[in-house]
N, C-alpha and C positions, 0 to 999 in steps of 0.2 A: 361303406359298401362300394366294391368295387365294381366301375363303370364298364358295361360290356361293351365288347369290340364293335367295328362297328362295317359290315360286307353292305356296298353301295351299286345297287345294278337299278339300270335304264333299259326300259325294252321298247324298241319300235316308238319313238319318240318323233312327232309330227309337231312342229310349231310351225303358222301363216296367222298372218295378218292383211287385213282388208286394207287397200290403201285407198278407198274412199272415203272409210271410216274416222272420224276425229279422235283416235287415237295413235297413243306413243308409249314406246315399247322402251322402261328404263329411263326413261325422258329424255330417250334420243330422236333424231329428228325421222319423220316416217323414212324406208330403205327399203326397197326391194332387189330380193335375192331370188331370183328364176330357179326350181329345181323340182325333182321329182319327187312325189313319196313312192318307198320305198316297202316293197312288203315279199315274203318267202314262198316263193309257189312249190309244184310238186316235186319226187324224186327225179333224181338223174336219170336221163338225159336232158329234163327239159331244166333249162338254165332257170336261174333265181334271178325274176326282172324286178325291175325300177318302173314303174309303171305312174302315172298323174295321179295325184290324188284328186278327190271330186272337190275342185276350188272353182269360186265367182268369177267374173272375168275381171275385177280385178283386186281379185287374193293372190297373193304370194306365199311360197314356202320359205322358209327362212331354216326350219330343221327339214328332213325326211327321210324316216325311216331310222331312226340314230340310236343305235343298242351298244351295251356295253357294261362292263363291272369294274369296279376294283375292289382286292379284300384289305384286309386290315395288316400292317407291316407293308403297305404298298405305298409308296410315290408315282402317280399317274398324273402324265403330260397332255395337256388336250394341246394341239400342234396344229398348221394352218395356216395357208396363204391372209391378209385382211379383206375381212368379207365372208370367214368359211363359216362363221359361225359357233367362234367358241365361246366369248364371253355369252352369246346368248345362251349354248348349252350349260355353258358352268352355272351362271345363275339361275335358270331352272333347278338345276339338279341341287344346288344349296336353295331354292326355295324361295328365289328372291326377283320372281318373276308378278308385276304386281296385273291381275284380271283389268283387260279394261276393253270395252267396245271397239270389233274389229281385230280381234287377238285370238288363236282357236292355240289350244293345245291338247293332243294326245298322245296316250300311251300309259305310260305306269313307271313309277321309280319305288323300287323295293327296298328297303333297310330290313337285313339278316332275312330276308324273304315274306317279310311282313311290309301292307301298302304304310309308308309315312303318314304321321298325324303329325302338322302343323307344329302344334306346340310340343310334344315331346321331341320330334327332330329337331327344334332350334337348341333344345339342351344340350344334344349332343355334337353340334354341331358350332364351330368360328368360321366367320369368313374374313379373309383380308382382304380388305379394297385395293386396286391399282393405286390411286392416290390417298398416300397414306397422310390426311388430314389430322394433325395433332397440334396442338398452343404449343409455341417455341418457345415460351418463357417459361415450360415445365421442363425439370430435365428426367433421363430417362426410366430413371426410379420413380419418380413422382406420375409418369403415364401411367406404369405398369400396376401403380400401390392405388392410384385410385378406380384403377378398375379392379381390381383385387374389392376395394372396399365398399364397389356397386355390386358386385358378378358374387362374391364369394356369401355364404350364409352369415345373416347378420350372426347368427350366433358363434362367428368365428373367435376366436381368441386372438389379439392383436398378436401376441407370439406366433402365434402359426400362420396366421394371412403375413405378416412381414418373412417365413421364412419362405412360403410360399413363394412371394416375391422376388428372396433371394436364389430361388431354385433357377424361377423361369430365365434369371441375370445370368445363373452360371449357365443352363443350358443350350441361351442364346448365344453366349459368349460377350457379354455388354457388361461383365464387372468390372471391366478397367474404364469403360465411360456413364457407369451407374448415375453419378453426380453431375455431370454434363448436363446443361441444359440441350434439349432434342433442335432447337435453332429452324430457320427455316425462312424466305425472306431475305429482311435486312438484318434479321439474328442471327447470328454465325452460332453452329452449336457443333452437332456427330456431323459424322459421315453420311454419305446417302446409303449406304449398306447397312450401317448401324441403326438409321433411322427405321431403314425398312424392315429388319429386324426388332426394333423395338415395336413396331404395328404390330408384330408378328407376337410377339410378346404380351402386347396388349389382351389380344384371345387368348394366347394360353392360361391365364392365369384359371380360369375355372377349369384345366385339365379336361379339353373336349375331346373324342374318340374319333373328328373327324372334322379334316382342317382342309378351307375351300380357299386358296390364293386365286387374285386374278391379276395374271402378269406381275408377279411378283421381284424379276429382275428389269421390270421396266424403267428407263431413265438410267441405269446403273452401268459401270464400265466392267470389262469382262471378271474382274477377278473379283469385284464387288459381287458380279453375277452369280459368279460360280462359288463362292460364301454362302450366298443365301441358299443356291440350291443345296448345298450341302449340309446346311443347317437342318433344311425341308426334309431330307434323306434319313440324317440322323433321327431325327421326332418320328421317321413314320419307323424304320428298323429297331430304333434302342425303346421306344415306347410302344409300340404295337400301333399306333397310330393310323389311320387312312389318310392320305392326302391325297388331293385332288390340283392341278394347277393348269392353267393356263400360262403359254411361251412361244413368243414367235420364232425366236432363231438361236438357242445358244449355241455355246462354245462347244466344242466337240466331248470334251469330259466333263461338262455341264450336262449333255445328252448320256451319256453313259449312267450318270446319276442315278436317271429314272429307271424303275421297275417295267414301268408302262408308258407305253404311249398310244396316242387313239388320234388320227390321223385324219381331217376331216377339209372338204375342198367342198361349194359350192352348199354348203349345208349337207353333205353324205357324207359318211365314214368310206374311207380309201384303204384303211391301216388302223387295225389295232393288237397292239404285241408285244413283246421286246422291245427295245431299240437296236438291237442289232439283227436283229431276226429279219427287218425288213429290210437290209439288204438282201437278202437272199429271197424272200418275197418279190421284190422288185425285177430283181435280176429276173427269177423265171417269167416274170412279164414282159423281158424284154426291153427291162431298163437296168442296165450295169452302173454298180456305183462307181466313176471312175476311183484309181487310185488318188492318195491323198488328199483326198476333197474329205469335208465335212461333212458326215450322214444326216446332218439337221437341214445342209444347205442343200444336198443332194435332192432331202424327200420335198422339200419345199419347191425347189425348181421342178423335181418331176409332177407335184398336183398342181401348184400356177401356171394358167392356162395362158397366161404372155411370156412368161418363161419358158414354159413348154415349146410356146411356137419361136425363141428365137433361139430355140437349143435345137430345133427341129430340122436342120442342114443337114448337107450331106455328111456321111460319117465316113470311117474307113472302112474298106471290104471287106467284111468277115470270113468265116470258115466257108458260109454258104455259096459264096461267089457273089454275092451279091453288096450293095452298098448294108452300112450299117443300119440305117433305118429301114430297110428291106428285111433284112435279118431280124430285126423284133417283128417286122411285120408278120412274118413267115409264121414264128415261132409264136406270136399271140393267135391265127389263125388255128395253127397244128393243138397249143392249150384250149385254147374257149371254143373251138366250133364253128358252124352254118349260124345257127339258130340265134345266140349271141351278136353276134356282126350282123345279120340279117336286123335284130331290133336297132341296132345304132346306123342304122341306111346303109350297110355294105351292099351290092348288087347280087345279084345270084343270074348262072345264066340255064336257061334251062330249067328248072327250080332244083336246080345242082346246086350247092355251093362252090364256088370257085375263087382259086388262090388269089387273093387280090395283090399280089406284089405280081402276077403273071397276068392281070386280067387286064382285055385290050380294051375293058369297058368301064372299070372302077380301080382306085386305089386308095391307099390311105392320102387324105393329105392336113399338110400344115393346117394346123388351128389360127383360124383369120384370115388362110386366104381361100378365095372363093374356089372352088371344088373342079370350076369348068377349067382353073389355069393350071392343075398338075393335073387332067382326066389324059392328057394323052400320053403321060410318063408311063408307060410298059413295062420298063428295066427297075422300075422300082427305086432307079439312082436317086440320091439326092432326098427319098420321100423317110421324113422321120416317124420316132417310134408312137409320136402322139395321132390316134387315130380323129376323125369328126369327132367331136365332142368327148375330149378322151377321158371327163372329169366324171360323165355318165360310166365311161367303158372302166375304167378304176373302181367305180364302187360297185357295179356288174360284176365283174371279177373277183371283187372283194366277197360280197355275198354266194356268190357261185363255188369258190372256199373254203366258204363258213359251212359250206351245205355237205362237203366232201368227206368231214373228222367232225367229230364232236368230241366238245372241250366246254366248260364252265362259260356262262355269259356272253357266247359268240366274239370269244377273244381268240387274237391268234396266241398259241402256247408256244414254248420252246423245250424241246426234247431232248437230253445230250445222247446221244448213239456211240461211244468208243470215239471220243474225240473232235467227233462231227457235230454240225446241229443241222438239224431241219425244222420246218416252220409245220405247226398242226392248228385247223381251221376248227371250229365245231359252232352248231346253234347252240342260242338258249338253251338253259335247263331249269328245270322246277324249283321252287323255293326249295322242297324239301330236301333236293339232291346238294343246294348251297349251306344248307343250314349240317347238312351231314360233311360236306365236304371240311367244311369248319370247326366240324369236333372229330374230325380225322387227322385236322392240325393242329388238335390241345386250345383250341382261340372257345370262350365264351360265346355263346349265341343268345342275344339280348331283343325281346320285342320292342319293336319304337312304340307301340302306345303304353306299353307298362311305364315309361317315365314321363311325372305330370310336369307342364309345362306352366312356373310360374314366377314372378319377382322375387328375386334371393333377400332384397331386404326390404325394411316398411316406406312408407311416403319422406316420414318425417325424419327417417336415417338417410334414405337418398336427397334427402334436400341440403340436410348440412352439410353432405360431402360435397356436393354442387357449390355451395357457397361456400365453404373453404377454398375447393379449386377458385373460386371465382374473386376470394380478396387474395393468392398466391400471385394472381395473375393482374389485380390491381396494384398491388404493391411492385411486382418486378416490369410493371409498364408506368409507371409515375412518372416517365420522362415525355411518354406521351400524353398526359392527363398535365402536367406540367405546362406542356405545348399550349394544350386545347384552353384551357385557363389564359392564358396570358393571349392569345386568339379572342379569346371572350371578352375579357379588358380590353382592350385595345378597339374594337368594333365598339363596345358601350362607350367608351371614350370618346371615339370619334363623333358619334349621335350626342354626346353628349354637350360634346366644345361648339359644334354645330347649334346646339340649343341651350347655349350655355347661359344659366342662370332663368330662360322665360317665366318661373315660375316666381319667382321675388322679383320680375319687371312692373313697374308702375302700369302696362298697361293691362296686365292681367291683374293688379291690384286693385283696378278701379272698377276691371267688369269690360275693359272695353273689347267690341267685338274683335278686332284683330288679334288682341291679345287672345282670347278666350280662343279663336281658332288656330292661331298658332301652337297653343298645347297640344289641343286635339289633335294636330295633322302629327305632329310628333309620336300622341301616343298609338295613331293608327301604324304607324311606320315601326314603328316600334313591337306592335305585335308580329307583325310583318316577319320583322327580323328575328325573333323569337322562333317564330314557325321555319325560321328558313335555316338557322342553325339548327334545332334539332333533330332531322334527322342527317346530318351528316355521320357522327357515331354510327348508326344505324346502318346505314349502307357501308359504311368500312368494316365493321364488327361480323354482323349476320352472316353473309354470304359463309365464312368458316365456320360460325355454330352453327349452320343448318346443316353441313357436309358432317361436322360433328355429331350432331344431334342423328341424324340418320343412321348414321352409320354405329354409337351406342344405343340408339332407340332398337334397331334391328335385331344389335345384344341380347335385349332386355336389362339394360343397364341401367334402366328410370321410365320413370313414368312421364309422359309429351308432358301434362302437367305441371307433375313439378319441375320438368325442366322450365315449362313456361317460367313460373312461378318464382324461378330462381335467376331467370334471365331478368323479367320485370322488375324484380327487387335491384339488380344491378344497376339499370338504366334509368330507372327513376332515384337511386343513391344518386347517381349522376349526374341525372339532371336535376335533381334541387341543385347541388353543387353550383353548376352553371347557369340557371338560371335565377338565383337568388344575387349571382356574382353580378350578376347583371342589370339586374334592379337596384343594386347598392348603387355602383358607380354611375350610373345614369340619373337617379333617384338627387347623389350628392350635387351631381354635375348640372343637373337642369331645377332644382330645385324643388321637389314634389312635392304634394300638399302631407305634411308629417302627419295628421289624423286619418289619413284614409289609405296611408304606406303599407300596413301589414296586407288591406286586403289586397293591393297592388302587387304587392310580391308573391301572395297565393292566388291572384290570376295569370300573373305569368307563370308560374312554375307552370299552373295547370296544362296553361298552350303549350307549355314545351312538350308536356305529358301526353297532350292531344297527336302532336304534330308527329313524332315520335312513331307515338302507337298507327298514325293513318303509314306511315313510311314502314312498319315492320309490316301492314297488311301489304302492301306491295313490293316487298321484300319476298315475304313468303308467297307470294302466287307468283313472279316470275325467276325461273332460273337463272337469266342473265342480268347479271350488277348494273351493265350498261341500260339497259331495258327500264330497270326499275329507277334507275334514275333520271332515266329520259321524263318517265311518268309521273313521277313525281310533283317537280314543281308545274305542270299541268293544273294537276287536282288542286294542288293550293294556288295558284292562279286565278281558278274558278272560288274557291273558295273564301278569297280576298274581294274577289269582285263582287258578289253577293252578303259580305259583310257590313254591308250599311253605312263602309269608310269612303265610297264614290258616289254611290246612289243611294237614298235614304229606300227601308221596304215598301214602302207605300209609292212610290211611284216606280216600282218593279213591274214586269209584265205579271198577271196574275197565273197563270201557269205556270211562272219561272221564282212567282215568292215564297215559296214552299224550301227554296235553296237558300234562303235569307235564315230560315229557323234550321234548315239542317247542318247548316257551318260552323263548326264553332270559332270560327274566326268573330263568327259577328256578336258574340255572347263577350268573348275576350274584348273587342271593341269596346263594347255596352260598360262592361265591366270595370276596365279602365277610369275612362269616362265618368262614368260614377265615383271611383274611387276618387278622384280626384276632386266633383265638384260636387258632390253631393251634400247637402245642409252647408255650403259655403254663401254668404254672405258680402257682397262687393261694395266697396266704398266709393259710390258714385258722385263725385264732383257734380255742381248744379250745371256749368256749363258743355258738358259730357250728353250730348243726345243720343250717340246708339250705345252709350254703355248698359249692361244688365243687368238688375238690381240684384240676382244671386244663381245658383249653381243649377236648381230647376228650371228655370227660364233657358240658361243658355244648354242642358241639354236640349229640350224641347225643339231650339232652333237646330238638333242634328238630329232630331227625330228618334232620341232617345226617351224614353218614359220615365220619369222620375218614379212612378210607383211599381211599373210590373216585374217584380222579385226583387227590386235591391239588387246592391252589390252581391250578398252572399245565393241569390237565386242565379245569377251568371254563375258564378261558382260551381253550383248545383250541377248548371246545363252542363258547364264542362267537361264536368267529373263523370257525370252521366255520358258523354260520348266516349271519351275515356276509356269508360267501362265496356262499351257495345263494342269499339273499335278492338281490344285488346281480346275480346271472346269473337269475335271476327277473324282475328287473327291468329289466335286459339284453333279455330274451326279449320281453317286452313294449313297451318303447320298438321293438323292431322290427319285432315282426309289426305295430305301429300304424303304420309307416311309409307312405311316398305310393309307389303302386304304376299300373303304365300300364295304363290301361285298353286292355280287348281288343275286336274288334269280329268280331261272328258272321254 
């Protein structure tokens, strides 16, 4: 069945955020962006204002007022100084805005004139991220095929998901580096154009009707630029496609590319149209695009409001007689009116309106500088076209426009007249005039709730794909696992020669106390070290599967689960690896008691397994690497210290012994310990006074219990934290997941 097209409109779109509130928007850090909501008042004459919306004193707007369409066969550029508020718009509008306290959003976004349901809009819908996060040790076949064999229905036929594959290669243009590993790092692989076209490649494989780039030639040099966008162009015209993107400046025939563009400064739309139409929009405002200049760099320096003011000089004399910034003066008075100027603080004398490029009492002046030091410029010389807050008076204007023609979604249109073009303004229109509009152009018209929203394949098929990705990716990093091995020797070595042989020394053969605590300090150090290797892996690995995991969880590429579940299994393959390599070489080197070795080796794994799992809990609750590793050896800091290898539990503070049983530091201690002396028997010499006649006694003297649980009930404890730590960690990769924003 074939997928219907896909007409994406936003109406009147308000997003603020409380910045008192302990929330974060995207998980960036709190921002406030000053601006107005925006809303349409009555007919002409009386102007279409920007007026406050009813915010706290301290809410911010970050949208206001922000409408708009694109249909299907469109490429639509959301455009904008930093700070205007596109990535926030884009991700609303793709859905990827997550609710969280202190966050208000209003308005409505329509698919085919139907409100969006959550899970039917993610079917039809890919997004690419800015940073396009992918294993460099896959190459770009292998990203593309294994989201094919998450995204696509398990009941595909491998003939057809591989031709699939081959499709999206040709119509990326990536068959000539198919077999290329994607690189990235210290892996040399594509290109940065190639790469970000293989992200791009990644969504396409389930054939979505409507594809959300955010700055998708970001980092890229102009001709890399201008590929992609032409790639973007091609998918929305030869496929019938919607695309939507976010760009802060391209190249000039980068710009021509797009269909659309929606022009936003300050959180308000300034421009939405053409891209060439808004020169001449502009121009009747009383901003000419010079010759030669780039119309990307043009509109950007005309809405940047420090651009604006250092372009804001004197100009050349116009027709009028007057300076050039006089002359848009003039001309934006003689357009927009009294009533318009009068809302952005023009003066009026008399309750006349009066020409402010003539008036001995008001003028326009420079944005930044104070108002009192051009008031007594009269001639107008010198005063540019940006008026007091001219980012308000652009999207006044803009809406006052809108108000004049009506056209589809309050976009501006383009009209050919015998050669000419002129720019046409219109409001909103009804679902039903868009859904008509769109069987007037042959396009299918498709409800978003008619398609159910669910996982393309079962648990147990997305698990094996995971874990094929995941030994692809052990085997083409074996130089790294190489590394970490011969790291791990080398460190057991060291503790080893350091305590080399104490365990076949006559003084631990006889029982005697030094001997007996010389083991012991060994094997507390020893745990020590256990906990402090394993989460190294952890903090280099995570930080990219979690950009990964987000960004296919968002998919619906798997289930957080089984990704858990496939991640777990890797890093515990792992660390048995490493910590059994570790127990061997230490085990040889120091001499361990051979009867109580196995359980030895399956209490250290455990700790690695512990230690591991407490570092992906703090892995997953903060976003920055540095952070989490700050934190880190902290916890096991504290958790060393309350393991019973400084201070026995019993002479703990009693409030603070409760952290003796919740460590599993001090279980792995115990455990140890036990393995080692447990039902051991010492050959005590008659003249030997503090030696100790066997393995319970000299626990005893560290305040270990020879009865309560054995070796295998440490074990237990372990395993048991383990377990709590790792569905801790569980709970947290989830509740951070990407969640669809609501609209009130």
């Amino acid at each position: 069945m074939e997928r219907p097209s896909v007409h994406l409109e936003w109406r009147d779109i308000q997003l603020s955020v409380d910045s008192a509130a302990p929330s974060q928007l995207l998980s960036a850090p709190r921002r406030a962006a000053v601006s107005l909501r925006s809303r349409l008042s009555g007919p002409r004459p009386t102007p279409v204002s920007t007026t406050p919306a009813a915010l706290g004193p301290t809410e911010r707007a970050l949208l206001s007022g922000v409408s708009g369409c694109v249909r299907p066969g469109q490429l639509m550029a959301i455009m904008g100084p930093s700070g205007a508020g596109k990535t926030t718009l884009l991700n609303l509008l793709a859905g990827r805005l997550a609710p969280s306290p202190g966050v208000t959003i209003r308005g409505s976004v329509l698919v085919n004139g139907a409100p969006r349901a959550p899970a039917a809009f993610k079917d039809m819908t890919a997004y690419v991220e800015q940073d396009d996060a992918m294993h460099a040790a896959l190459t770009v076949r292998e990203q593309i095929d294994f989201a094919a064999r998450l995204r696509l229905p398990q009941s595909t036929p491998p003939v057809q998901r591989a031709a699939r594959v081959d499709a999206v290669l040709t119509e990326l243009g990536l068959t000539a580096v198919a077999d290329r590993r994607v690189g990235g790092g210290a892996v040399r692989g594509v290109s940065g154009g190639e790469r970000k076209r293989t992200a791009i490649g990644v969504e396409l494989v389930t054939d979505p009707q409507l594809l959300v780039c955010d700055e998708p030639t970001a980092g890229l040099d102009a001709a890399a630029a201008l590929a992609v966008v032409r790639t973007l162009r091609s998918l929305a015209a030869a496929g019938g496609k919607t695309v939507v993107t976010t760009i802060h400046q391209p190249r000039g025939d980068a710009f021509d590319a797009f269909d659309v563009v929606l022009l936003l400064s300050g959180g308000r739309v300034v421009y939405g149209g053409p891209p060439r139409a808004a020169v001449a929009y502009f121009a009747g405002l009383g901003w000419p695009c010079p010759r030669a200049t780039n119309v990307a760099d043009f509109l950007l320096d005309t809405v940047t409001p420090a651009a604006a003011a250092a372009s804001a000089g004197g100009g050349k004399a116009g027709a009028d007689g007057g300076g050039g910034g006089a002359g848009a003066a003039a001309r934006l008075w003689a357009r927009v009116g009294a009533p318009a100027l009068q809302r952005l603080g023009v003066a009026t004398a008399g309750g006349a309106a009066v020409d402010p490029v003539r008036s001995p009492t008001h003028s326009y002046v420079r944005l930044g500088v104070d108002a009192a030091a051009t008031s007594g410029d009269v001639t107008g010389k010198g005063v540019g076209a940006p008026p007091v807050d001219h980012v308000a008076f652009l999207a006044d204007a803009y809406r006052r426009h809108l108000a004049a023609e009506a056209s589809p979604c309050g976009m501006a249109s383009l009209s050919k007249t015998r050669g000419a073009h002129r720019v046409r303004f219109a409001l909103p229109v009804t679902s039903q005039s868009i859904a008509s509009a769109l069987a007037e152009d042959g396009r299918s018209v498709g409800v978003a709730t008619e398609v159910a929203g669910s996982f393309a394949t079962s648990p147990w098929h997305q698990l094996g794909v995971l874990l094929h990705r995941t030994y692809l990716l052990e085997v083409r990093e074996a130089r790294a696992m190489v590394a970490t091995l011969v790291q791990v020797t080398a460190i057991a070595s060291v503790l080893g020669l350091t305590f080399l042989s104490v365990g076949r020394s006559a003084a631990y053969a006889t029982g005697s106390a030094a001997g007996i605590s010389t083991i012991v300090r060994l094997l507390g150090v020893f745990g020590v070290m256990v906990a402090t290797l394993a989460p190294i892996a952890m903090h280099v690995h995570f930080p990219l599967e979690r950009v990964i995991l987000l960004r296919e969880r968002a998919a619906r590429s798997y289930r957080t689960s089984v990704f858990f579940l496939a991640y777990t299994i890797r890093g515990f393959l792992r660390g048995i690896v490493q910590a059994v390599l570790l127990t061997v070489v230490l085990g040889a080197l120091v001499g361990l008691r051979g009867r109580g070795f196995p359980a030895f080796v399956v209490t250290a794994t455990l700790v690695w397994f512990a230690a591991e799992s407490l570092a992906l809990v703090v892995a997953a609750t903060f976003d920055d690497i540095q952070t989490a590793v700050s934190v880190t050896p902290t916890l096991y800091s504290a958790l060393f210290l309350y393991s019973g290898f400084l201070i026995q539990p019993d002479r703990l503070p009693a409030a603070l012994r409760w952290l003796h049983y919740a460590s599993f530091m001090s279980y792995a201690f115990a455990g140890m310990v036990r393995a080692q002396l447990a039902g051991v028997v010492f050959a005590n010499p008659l003249e030997c006074g503090t030696c100790l006649p066997d393995g319970e006694r000299a626990m005893a003297s560290f305040g270990i219990s020879a009865t309560a649980g054995g070796v295998w009930g440490n074990v237990a404890a372990i395993a048991g934290i383990v377990c709590i730590l790792r569905l801790v960690g569980y709970g947290v990769v989830l509740a951070r997941g990407p969640s669809f924003a609501k609209m009130v």
